[in-house]
Every structure is written in structure tokens, then in C-alpha cells.
C-alpha positions as CSV (number, residue, x, y, z in Angstrom):
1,X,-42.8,133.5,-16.7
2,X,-44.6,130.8,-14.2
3,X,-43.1,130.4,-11.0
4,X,-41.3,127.1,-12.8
5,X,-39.9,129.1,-15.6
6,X,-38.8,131.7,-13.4
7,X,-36.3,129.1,-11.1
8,X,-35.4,126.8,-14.5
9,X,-34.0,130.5,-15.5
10,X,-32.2,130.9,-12.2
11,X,-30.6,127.9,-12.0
12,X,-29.6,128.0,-15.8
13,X,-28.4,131.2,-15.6
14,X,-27.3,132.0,-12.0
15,X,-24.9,129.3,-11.1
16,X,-25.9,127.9,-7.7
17,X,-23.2,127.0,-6.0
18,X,-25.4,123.8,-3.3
19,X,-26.1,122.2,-6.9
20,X,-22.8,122.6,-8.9
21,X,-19.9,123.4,-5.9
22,X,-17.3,125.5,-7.2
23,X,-18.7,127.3,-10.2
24,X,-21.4,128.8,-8.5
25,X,-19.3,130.6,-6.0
26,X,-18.3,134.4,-6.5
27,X,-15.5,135.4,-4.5
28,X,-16.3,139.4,-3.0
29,X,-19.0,141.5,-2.3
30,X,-19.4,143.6,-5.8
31,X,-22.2,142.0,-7.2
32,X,-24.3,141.8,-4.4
33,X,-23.1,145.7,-3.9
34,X,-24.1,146.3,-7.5
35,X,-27.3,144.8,-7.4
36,X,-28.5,146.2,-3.9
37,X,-27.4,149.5,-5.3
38,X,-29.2,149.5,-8.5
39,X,-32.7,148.5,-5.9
40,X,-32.1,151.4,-3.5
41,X,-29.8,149.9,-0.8
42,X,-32.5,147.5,0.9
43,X,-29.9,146.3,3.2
44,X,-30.6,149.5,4.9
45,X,-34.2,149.4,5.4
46,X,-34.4,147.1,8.6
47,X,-32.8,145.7,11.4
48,X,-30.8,142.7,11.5
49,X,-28.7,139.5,13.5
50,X,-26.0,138.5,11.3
51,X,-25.1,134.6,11.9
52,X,-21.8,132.6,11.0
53,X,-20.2,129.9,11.7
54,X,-19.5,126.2,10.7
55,X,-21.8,124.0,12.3
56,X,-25.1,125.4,14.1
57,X,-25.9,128.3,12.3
58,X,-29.0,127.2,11.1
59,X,-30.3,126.0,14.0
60,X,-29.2,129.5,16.3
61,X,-31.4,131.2,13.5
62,X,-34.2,129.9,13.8
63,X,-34.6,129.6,17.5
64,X,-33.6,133.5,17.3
65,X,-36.2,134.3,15.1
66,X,-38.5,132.0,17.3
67,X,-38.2,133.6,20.1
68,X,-38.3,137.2,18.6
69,X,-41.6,135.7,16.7
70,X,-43.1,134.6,20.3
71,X,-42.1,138.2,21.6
72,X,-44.8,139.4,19.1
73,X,-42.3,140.8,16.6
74,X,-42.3,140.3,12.3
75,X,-39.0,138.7,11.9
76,X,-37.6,138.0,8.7
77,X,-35.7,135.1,8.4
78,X,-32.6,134.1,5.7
79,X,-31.2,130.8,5.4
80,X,-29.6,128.6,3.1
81,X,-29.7,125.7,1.4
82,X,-33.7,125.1,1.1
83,X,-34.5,121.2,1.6
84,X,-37.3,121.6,-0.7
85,X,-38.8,124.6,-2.3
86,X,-36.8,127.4,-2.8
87,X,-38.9,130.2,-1.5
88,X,-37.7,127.8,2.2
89,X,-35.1,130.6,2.2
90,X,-37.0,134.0,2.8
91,X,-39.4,133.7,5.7
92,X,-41.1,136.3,7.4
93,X,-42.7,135.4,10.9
94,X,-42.7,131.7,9.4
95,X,-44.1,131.8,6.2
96,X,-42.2,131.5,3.3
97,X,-41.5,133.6,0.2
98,X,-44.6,133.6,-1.9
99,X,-43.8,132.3,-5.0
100,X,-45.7,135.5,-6.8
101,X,-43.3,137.6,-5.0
102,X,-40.0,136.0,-6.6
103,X,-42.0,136.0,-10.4
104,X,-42.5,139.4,-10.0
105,X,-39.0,140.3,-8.5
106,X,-37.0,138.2,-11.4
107,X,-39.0,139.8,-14.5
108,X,-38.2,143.6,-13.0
109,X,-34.5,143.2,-12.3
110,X,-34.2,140.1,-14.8
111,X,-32.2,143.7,-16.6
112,X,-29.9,143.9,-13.8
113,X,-29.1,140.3,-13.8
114,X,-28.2,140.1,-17.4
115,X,-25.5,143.4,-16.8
116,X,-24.0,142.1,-13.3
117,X,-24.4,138.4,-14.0
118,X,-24.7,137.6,-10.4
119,X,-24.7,133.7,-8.9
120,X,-27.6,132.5,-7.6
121,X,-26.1,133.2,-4.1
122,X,-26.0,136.9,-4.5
123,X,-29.2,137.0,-6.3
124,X,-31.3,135.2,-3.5
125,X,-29.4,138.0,-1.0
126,X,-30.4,140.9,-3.1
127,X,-34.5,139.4,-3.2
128,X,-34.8,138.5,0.5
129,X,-32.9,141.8,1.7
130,X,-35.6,143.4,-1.1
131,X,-38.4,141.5,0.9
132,X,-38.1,142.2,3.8
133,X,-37.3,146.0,3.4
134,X,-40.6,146.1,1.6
135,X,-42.2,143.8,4.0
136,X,-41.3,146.2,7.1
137,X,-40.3,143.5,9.4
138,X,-38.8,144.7,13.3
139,X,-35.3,142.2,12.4
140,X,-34.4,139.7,10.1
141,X,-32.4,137.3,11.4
142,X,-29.7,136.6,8.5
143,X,-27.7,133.5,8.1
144,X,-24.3,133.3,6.0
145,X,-23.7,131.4,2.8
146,X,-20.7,130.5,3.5
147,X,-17.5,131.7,5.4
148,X,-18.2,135.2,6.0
149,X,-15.9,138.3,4.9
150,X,-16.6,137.7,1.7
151,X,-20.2,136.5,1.5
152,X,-23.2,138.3,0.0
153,X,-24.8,138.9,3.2
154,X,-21.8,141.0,4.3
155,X,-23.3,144.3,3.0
156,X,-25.8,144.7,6.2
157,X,-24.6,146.0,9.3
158,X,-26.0,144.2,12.1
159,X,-27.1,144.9,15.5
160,X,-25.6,142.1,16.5
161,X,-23.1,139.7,15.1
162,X,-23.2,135.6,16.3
163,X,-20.5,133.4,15.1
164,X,-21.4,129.6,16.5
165,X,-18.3,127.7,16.1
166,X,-15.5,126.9,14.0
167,X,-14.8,123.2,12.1
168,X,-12.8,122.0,8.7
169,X,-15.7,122.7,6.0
170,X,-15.1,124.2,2.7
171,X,-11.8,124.4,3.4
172,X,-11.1,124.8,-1.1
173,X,-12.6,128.3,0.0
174,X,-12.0,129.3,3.3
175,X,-8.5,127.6,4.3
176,X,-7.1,124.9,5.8
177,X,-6.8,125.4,9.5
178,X,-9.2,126.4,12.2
179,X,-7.4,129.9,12.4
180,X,-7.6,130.6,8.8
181,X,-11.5,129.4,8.9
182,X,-12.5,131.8,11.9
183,X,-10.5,134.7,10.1
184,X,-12.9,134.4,7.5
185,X,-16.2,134.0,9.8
186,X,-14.7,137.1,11.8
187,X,-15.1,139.2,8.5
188,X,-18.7,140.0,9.7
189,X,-17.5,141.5,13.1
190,X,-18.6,145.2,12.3
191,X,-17.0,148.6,13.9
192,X,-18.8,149.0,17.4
193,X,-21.3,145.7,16.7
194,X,-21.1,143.5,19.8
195,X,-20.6,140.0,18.5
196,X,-21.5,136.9,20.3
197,X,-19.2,133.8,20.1
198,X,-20.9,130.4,20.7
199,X,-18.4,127.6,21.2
200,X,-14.7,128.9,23.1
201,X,-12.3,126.9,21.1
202,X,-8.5,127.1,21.9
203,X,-7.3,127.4,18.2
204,X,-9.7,130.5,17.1
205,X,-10.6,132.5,20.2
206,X,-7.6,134.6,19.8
207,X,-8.6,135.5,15.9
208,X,-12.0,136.7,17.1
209,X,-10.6,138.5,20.1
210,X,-8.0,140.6,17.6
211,X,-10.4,140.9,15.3
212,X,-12.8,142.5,18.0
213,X,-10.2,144.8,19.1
214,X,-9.4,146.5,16.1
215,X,-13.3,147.0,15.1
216,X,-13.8,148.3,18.9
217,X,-17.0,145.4,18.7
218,X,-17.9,143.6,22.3
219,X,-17.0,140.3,22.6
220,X,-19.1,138.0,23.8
221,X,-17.9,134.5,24.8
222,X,-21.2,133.3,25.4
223,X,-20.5,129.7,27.1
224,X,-18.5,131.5,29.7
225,X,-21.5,132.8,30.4
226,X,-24.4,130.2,30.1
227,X,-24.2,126.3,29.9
228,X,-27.3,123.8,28.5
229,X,-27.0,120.2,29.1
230,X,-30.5,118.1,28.0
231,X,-31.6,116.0,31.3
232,X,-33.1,113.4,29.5
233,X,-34.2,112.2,26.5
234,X,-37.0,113.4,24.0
235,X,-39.9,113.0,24.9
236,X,-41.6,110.6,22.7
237,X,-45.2,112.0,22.2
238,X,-44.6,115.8,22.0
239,X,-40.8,115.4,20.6
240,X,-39.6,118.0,23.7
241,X,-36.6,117.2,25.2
242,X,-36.1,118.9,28.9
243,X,-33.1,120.6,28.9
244,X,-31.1,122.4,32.4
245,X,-29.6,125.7,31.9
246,X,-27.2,127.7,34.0
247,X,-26.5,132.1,33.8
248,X,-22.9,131.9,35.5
249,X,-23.6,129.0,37.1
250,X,-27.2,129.3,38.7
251,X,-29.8,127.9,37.8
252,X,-31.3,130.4,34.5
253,X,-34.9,129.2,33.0
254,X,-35.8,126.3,34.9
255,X,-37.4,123.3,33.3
256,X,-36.9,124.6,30.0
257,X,-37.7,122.7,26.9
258,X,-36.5,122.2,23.7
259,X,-38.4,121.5,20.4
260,X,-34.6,120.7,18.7
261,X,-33.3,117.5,20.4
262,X,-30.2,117.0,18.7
263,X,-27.2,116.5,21.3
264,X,-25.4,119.4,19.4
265,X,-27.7,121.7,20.4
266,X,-26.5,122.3,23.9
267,X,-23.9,123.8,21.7
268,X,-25.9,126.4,20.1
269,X,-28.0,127.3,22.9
270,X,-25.5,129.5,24.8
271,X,-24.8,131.9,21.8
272,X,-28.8,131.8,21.7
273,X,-29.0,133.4,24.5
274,X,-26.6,135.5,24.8
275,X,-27.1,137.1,21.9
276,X,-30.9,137.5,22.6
277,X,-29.4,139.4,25.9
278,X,-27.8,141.6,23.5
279,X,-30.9,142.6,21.8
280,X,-32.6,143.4,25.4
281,X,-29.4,145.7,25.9
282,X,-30.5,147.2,22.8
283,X,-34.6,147.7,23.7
284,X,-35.8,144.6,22.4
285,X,-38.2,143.3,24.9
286,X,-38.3,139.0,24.8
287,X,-40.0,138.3,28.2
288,X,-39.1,134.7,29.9
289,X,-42.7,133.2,28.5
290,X,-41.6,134.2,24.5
291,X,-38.1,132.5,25.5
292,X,-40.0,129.7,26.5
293,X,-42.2,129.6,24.0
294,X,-39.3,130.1,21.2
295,X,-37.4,127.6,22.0
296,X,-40.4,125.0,22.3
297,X,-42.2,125.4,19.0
298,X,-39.0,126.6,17.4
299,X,-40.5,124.1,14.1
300,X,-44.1,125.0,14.0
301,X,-42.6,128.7,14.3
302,X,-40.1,128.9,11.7
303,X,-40.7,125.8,10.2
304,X,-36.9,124.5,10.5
305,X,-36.4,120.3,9.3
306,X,-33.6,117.9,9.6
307,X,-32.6,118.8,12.8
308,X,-32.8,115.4,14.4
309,X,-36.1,114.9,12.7
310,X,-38.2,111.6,13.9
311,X,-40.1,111.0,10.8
312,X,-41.8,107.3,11.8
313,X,-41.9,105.2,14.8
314,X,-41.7,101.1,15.1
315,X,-39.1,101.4,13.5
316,X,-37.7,105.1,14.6
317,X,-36.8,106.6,11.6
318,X,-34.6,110.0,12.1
319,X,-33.3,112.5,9.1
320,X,-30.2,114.5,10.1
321,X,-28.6,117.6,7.7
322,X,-25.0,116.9,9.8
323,X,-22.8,116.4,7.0
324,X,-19.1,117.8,8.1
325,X,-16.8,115.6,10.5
326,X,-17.5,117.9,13.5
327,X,-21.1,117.9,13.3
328,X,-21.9,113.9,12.3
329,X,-19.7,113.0,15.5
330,X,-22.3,114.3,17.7
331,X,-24.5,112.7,15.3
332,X,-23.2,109.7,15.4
333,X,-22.6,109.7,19.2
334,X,-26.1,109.9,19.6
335,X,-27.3,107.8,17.5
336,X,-25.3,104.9,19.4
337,X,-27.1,105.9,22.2
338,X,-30.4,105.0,21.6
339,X,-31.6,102.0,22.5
340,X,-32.7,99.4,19.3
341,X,-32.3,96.2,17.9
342,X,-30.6,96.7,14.5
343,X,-29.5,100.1,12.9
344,X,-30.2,101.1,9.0
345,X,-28.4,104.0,7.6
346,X,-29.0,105.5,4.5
347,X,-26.2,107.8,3.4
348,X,-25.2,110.2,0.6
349,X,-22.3,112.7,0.2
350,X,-21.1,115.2,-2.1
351,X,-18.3,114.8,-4.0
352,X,-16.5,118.0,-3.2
353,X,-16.3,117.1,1.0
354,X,-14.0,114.8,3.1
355,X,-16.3,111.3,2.2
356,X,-13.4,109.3,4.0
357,X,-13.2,111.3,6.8
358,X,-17.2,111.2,6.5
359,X,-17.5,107.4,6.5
360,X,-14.7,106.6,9.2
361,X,-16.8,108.0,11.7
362,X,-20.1,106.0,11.1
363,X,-20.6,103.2,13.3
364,X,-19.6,99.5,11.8
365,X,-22.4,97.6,13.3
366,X,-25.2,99.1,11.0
367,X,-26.3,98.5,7.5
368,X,-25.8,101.0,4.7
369,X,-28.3,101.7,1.9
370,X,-25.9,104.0,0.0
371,X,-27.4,106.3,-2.6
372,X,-27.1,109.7,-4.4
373,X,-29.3,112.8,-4.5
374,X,-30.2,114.0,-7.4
375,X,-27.6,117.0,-7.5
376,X,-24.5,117.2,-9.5
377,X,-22.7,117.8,-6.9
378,X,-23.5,114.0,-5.4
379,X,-21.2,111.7,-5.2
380,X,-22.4,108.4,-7.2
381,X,-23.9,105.7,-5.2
382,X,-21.5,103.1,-6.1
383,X,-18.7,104.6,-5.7
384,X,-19.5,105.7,-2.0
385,X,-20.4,102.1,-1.2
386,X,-17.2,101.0,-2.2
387,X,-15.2,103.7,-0.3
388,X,-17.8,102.7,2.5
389,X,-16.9,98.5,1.9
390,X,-13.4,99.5,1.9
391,X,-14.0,101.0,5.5
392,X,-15.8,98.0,7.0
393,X,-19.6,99.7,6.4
394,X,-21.6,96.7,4.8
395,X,-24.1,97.8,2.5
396,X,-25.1,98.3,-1.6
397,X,-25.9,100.9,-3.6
398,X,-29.4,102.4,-4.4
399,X,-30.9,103.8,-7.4
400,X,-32.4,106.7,-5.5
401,X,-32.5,108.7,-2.2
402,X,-36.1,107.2,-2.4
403,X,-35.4,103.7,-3.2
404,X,-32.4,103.5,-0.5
405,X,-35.4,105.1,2.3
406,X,-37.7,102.3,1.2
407,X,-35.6,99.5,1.0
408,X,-34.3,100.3,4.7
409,X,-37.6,100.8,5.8
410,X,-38.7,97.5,4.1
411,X,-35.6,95.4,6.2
412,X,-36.0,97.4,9.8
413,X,-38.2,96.0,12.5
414,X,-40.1,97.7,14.8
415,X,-37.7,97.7,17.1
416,X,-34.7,98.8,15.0
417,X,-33.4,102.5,14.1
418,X,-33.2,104.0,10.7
419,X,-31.0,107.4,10.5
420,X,-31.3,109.1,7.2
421,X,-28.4,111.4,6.2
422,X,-24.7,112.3,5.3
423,X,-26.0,115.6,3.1
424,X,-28.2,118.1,3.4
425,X,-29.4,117.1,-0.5
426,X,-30.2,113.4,1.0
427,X,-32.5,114.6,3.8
428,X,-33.9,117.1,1.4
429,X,-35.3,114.0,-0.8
430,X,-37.1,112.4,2.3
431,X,-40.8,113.2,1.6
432,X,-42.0,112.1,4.9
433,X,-39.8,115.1,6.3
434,X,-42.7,117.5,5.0
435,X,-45.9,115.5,5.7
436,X,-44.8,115.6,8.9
437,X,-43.8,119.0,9.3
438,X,-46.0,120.9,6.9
């Protein structure tokens, strides 16, 4: 098969559970057992960072693999959902899955596939722990589907386990309250594997110190530890945005830089670090200048999007992948704060997430260009303007993710703000998103 043929018979085959919600997710670890088994246990062939959580654990990847990459090592790097191209998922040192690679890899397990019947989920575990065993890398940083215990990634035994911080997502799947979420995240804390903890949140730091105890794993509540607070905005010719850090309350990497300037990310950094400290414990050796370097070009590096992304100027046009209440807040707070004229936003949800709760907190004052990405799983333009009219957001519907982006675009002046999100599947339609990070 071409590279085409070989992902039309993934997705028609594999249910993928970004594209079509519920059916594509597997509850339990056999298949992904059953599959690494029948390829010789790959999971066991390198090192790894195992990453969880709600919001953030994305973006703590890739500045961890960023920063390993600066410290000269071949880092592999597993994330989910791709924006664009699939083969987004599987990185090693930056560079993505060649397309060859996942040809070759379907048509000699396509047999194993067809006996298991595996979702796409588990399959994409099963080829990028495959890849990386093969590729020799010194870690892979791996990042979970979703919830934890019982995702595919839950076969490798890390050297270190992060879990960012815990928020109402998925809650069909993972349960309805904060406690009952970070139960499920904690399912990756492993017997004697220290794990790091991002965010300390009342409601869930007991679960993770229980479930900590009984595995014997150090815990690490890493904002106890450091703090991050951005001292002033980006800047607007190299995208940096200065950041002040303290290490138990002295100054720690001064006039450090960040190549990630959402808000949020003072959020993620702590776990960042002290999860890179656990490494150092462990022998890795990341000197001050590959921190520094890391957490500058953490995009040129890994080549993360959609993390605050300024894709156009006069007006400022910005693409955002925050999509749950907890992580469009700080969204939303900081798109208030910027200083414009008028504000276009063009917005798109799925139909499986909290769209009210979604849509209450956008701002008011702003314009909506509502749409749908081309997904199942979207939620059908006109029916989210209407749930959006209903709330006081005055807007219309779009044909397209493209034709809502132009039309906005077309109505801003150059002195006005355009924000670009609700869903990851929006953002992922933005074109200008990957001419200007190739």
C-alpha cells in the first residue's frame, strides 16, 4: 500500500477514538499487551518519562524532550492527537515518523491487527514504542492518551512518572469528580518510580500521595519546590517571553526565556523542572545552557504548534488547542489582556464536551465566526452558533474552519485581535499554523 492507502486502512479499520469519540476507545491494556508481545516486548528496549494529566501534558513533553534534545541526547517523543499529519505523533530528536516506516510497519503486523483488532490508539503505541526501540534513542518522552491506568501507554515502566494537573475532561470515561479523575492519572505511578506532580490541588493531592505510598514511588510536589511567573509580555520579534523563576524561593535560572508564551505555562514549568532534576538524580547530565536552550527553541526543537501560536500580525492572529473549561480560562484571561481594537473569534467544539460550559466562558464583547472541523466528532456549526446566540456571543455560522479564518480575517483591522480555537481539530485546519512553523 501507499502511504494514503496505508492510513485510509487505519482509520477504516482501527477506530480512532480523536475522529469518532466513544467507539474508538478500548477500555484495558490487553491489546496493546498482545500486540507488544507478538513484536518482542519493545516497551522494554529504552528508557522513558511517562506524562499524564489533564491540561499541560503536551506542552511538559515537549519542553522535556527539548531540553534532553539540547543536552545532546536522541529523544523520542509520543504525543497525541497530530494537528496535521499523522506521523506528528512519533518524533525522534524532532523529526517525525517517516511515512516509509509506518507502510512498512502496517503490511508486517497488518496479521496481528486483523487477530487482536486493536483501536487505532493502541496500534499507534505498539509502532512508536516499535520505533524507537529500533531507533536506539537514550529516552522517549511518552505522553498519555487519555486518563491513565488504563491507557496503552501504561505497559512501559518509566524512570520517572509526571502527572501536570487535574480538570473535568472526559469525564464519560474517567469520572465525574477531580478525585475520581486523578485516581485514574495515578494509575501510571509505578513501584519505586518517583513521580513528579505539577499543579498541588486541594481535591487530588491526597489520591496521589496514597497512591505513592502503597507503590513505595517518591513524590514529588514540584510547585513546592519551584515557581515561574512570565515578567512581561512576548516579545514581538523573536516570540520569547522572559519568564522569573524561583528553587525554594531564590532566584533559579535568571533571565530565562520561554519559546511557549501562553499564561498557562507558568503552570507546567515547575513539573518541567523538577522532573528534569529527577533525571540528573538518575545520571542524566542537562547542563544550565541545554535548559536554556530547551526551553527557548522548544518549537524549532520538537516542532510543538498551537500553543499560543501568533500566526499573522496587523491584525494579531493567535491559534490556541485549549479546549476544556480549565485550560480556555487561562486562555481567555489572556486574551482579554492584550491590548486591541476589536476581537474576532473563530470557534469549534466537539460534540461529546461541555460546549455550554465552553461558551460561557468566552468573552461577550467579541465576534464569533462559528464553524465545524471536518471530524465526526464536531459539533455542527449552526448549532453551536445558536447555543453561542443563546449565551450573548454574536456571531454566524461558517461553511468551513477555512471559510470562518478568512472571513474574520477579511472584517479585523490591523489593530484588532483574531484568536482561533475551541478544539484541537479547529486549530489543526489553520494552514498558516504550518507555513509558519514548518
Amino acid at each position: 500500500m501507499t502511504y494514503a492507502e496505508t492510513l485510509a486502512y487505519l482509520l477504516e479499520h482501527l477506530p480512532m477514538f480523536q475522529r469518532v469519540g466513544a467507539a474508538g476507545f478500548k477500555k484495558g491494556l490487553g491489546n496493546t499487551l498482545a500486540l507488544a508481545g507478538a513484536m518482542g516486548h519493545p516497551e522494554r528496549e529504552f528508557r522513558s518519562v511517562h506524562v499524564a494529566g489533564t491540561n499541560g501534558k503536551g506542552s511538559s513533553s515537549h519542553l522535556l524532550a527539548a531540553v534532553l534534545q539540547a543536552a545532546g541526547y536522541k529523544v523520542g517523543l509520543y504525543t497525541s492527537p497530530h494537528l496535521r499529519d499523522f506521523t506528528e505523533r512519533i518524533r525522534v530528536n524532532g523529526r517525525q515518523l517517516p511515512p516509509e516506516y509506518l507502510v512498512e510497519w502496517v503490511a508486517r503486523w497488518r496479521p496481528q491487527f486483523d487477530e487482536v483488532q486493536p483501536s487505532f490508539f493502541e496500534m499507534c503505541v505498539a509502532l512508536a514504542f516499535t520505533y524507537f526501540a529500533e531507533q536506539r534513542v537514550d529516552v522517549a518522552i511518552v505522553e498519555v492518551g487519555l486518563g491513565g491506568r488504563f491507557d496503552s501507554t501504561n505497559i512501559i515502566t518509566p524512570l520517572v512518572s509526571l502527572i501536570t494537573n487535574i480538570s473535568l475532561d472526559h469525564q464519560a470515561f474517567l469520572g465525574d469528580t477531580l478525585p475520581e479523575i486523578a485516581g485514574e492519572k495515578a494509575g501510571i505511578i509505578k513501584p519505586g518510580v518517583p513521580v513528579v506532580v505539577s499543579q498541588t490541588q486541594p481535591e487530588t493531592v491526597g489520591v496521589f500521595e496514597r497512591e505513592a505510598s502503597a507503590k513505595l514511588a517518591h513524590l514529588v510536589l514540584a510547585d513546592q519546590i519551584y515557581q515561574a511567573a512570565f515578567t512581561a509580555e512576548p516579545a514581538a520579534e523573536t516570540g520569547l517571553r522572559p519568564l522569573a523563576v524561583t528553587q525554594h524561593g531564590r532566584p533559579y535560572l535568571p533571565n530565562a526565556e520561554l519559546g511557549l508564551p501562553g499564561d498557562y505555562q507558568q503552570l507546567n514549568l515547575p513539573g518541567v523542572l523538577a522532573t528534569l532534576d529527577e533525571l540528573r538524580a538518575l545520571g542524566f547530565r542537562t547542563t544550565e545552557a541545554a535548559l536554556r536552550t530547551g526551553l527557548r527553541q522548544v518549537v524549532p526543537l520538537t516542532g510543538l504548534r498551537g500553543r499560543w501560536s501568533v500566526i499573522g500580525r496587523r491584525p494579531l492572529v493567535i491559534c490556541d488547542t485549549g479546549h476544556n473549561a480549565a485550560g480556555l480560562a487561562l486562555v481567555v484571561a489572556q486574551l482579554r489582556r492584550l491590548p486591541r481594537e476589536h476581537l474576532h473569534l473563530v470557534i469549534g467544539a466537539v460534540n461529546d464536551k461541555d460546549v455550554a460550559g465552553m461558551l460561557a466562558l468566552l468573552p461577550r464583547e467579541g465576534t464569533y465566526y462559528f464553524c465545524a472541523a471536518d471530524i465526526p466528532r464536531a459539533l455542527a456549526a449552526a448549532e453551536l452558533a445558536q447555543q453561542g446566540a443563546a449565551l450573548g456571543l454574536a456571531g454566524e455560522a461558517h461553511a468551513s474552519v477555512a471559510a470562518a479564518v478568512a472571513a474574520a480575517r477579511a472584517a479585523a483591522g490591523p489593530r484588532d485581535v483574531v484568536f482561533i480555537g475551541g478544539s484541537t481539530f479547529v486549530v489543526a485546519e489553520v494552514d498558516d499554523l504550518f507555513t509558519h512553523f514548518p
